[in-house]
Each structure stands twice: as C-alpha cells, then as structure tokens.
N, C-alpha and C positions, 0 to 999 in steps of 0.2 A: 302385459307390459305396454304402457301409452309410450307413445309416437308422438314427439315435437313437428307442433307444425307451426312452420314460421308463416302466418298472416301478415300480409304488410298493405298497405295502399299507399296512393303519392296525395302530396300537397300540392294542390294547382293555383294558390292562391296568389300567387306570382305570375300566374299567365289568363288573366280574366278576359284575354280577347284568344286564347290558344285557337289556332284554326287547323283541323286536319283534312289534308283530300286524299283521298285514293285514285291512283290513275290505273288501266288497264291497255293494253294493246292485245289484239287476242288474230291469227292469221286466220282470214277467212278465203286463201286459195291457196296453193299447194307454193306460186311464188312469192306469197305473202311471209314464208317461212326466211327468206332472205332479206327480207325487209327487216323484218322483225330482228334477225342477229345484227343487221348492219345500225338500223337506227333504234333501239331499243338501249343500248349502253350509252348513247348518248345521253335523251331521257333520263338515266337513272343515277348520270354522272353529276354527282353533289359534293365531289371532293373538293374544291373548292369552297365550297359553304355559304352559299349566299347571306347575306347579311336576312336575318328573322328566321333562319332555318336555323329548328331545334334538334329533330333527328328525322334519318332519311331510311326506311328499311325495304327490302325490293321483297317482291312476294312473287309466287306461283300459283295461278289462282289454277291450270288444268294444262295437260299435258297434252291432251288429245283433244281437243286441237289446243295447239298451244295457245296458252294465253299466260302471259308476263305482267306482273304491276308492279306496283312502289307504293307505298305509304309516308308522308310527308307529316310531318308536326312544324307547323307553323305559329310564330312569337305573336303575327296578328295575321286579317287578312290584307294588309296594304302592305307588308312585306314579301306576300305571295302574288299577289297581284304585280308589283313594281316587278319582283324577279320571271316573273311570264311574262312579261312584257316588251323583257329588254334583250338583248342579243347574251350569249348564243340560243337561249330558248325562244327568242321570237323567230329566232332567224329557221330553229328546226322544226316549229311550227307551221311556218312559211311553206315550205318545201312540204313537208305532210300534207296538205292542205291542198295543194299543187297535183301531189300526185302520194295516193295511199298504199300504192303497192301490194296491195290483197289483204290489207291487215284494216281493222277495226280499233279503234279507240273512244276508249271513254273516261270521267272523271267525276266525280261527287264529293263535295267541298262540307265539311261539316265546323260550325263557330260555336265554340263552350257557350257563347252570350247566347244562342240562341240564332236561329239559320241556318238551311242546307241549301244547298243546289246542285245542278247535276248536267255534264252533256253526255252526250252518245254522238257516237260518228261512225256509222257503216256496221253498226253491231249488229248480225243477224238475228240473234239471240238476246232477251234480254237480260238483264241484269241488273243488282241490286236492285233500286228504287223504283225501276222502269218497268219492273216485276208489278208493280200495282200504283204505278200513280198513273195519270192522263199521258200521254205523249201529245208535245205541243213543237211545230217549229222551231228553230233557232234563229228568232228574227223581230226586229224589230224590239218592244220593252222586253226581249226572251233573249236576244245575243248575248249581252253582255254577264258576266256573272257578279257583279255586283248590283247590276241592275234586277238581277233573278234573286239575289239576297235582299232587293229591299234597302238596301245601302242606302244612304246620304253620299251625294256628295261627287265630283267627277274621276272618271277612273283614271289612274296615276299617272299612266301615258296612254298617249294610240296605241289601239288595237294591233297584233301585231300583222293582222289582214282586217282593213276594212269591210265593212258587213256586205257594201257590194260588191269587192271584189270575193268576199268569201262565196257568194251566192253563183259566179259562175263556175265553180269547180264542185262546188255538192249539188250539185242537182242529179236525180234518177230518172231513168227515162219518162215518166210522168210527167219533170220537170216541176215535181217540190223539192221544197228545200229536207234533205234525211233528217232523220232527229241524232 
C-alpha cells in the first residue's frame, strides 16, 4: 500500500532581500547559568514584533553546557540592523558588553541576495563558521556587520557601543580584542 507524502516548499519571491541570523548565548562558568535565565528571555522577547521581523523561533542548541539561541527571519537587513540598534536591544546590548556574566555569545547573519557574516563573544568553543573560517578581530572595517557584509551605504543608527568604548571591556588578558 503507498503512503501520501505531502511535498511542499515555500515561495520567497516576495522576500528577495530575506535576512536570517542566528543568535547563541551558551554559559561558560557555573554563574553564567544566572545570567543566562535572567537575560536570555529578554533576548528572545519579540512579542512585540519589530517592524521587518518575519518569524522569531528560539532553539536549543546543548544542554550541557547550556547553550540557548533564537533564529530570526528578517524582511531585509536594514530592518534588523535599525531594530539592534535601537532601545531596548541596544540598551541590553550595552549592559552585556559591560559585563558577560560567565556566558558567551554569538551571531551569524545570513542574506537570500547573497552575504554572511558572523561574531563570537567569549565562545570557548567554536561554532558554526568559526569551525573553519580565519578568525579575525572585531575592529575596525571587521566591527560593524554591515561593513563585514560588504554593504553600501551608512549603518541606520550609531552603534549601540562605540568601537572604542566596545574595545575596553573585551579585552583578554593579552589585551586583544576576543573574536
């Protein structure tokens, strides 16, 4: 007896600039686990729906040691860009940046048109991309990510930290800038 299988795929002909990132936060010390429950629902909170946000789905990427993300569908990337930019995501940005709490974050921004990019912040471990591409800085034509996409054009607002203020709170005892 055959078995119906419903085949389907989507039409993205309607979203020729779709932009997807994936974000991660992953604890890398034992109080990094409080971090993580306190500012991670933040993060992930999209009920509100920013304007160009198409769908928001949070994921589990390991338990041991915890690691949390979200997957994002973006209408373009200047819509994702504008909404990281602006408050409350710059503001929770800010404050991570300030002070990480034991946890790790990272993010890789993928455009239908063509372009990736990618950061990592305190990941011990690598992951996705960072699996096999160069690790470079985050600085200078490397901070911004639309400047790392290659982009036209100037980013939608200021940074939500300046590159030099970002530069004295990621340094390693070495005193480079982490990837």
């Amino acid at each position: 007896m055959a078995t119906h299988v419903n085949r389907q795929t989507v039409d993205l002909s309607s979203y020729p600039d779709l932009t997807v990132v994936y974000l991660g936060m992953r604890v890398n010390r034992l109080y990094g686990l409080r971090t993580l429950m306190a500012r991670s629902p933040r993060i992930g909170r999209s009920d509100d729906k920013p304007e160009g946000l198409l769908a928001h789905e949070p994921l589990l990427w390991s338990l041991f040691p915890m690691h949390l993300g979200i997957r994002q569908y973006w209408r373009d990337f200047d819509a994702l860009e504008r909404w990281a930019r602006t408050d409350p995501h710059a503001q929770w940005w800010r404050a991570f940046i300030k002070d990480r709490g034991g946890t790790g974050f990272w993010h890789e921004t993928y455009l239908a048109g063509g372009g990736v990019e990618a950061g990592y912040l305190d990941m011990p471990k690598d992951i996705g991309l960072s699996h096999f591409a160069p690790h470079v800085a985050k600085q200078g034509s490397m901070f911004s990510a639309r400047r790392r996409l290659g982009m036209p054009g100037r980013e939608t607002k200021a940074s939500p930290l300046p590159e030099q203020e970002y530069d004295m709170y990621i340094t390693n005892p070495g005193g480079t800038t982490t990837r």
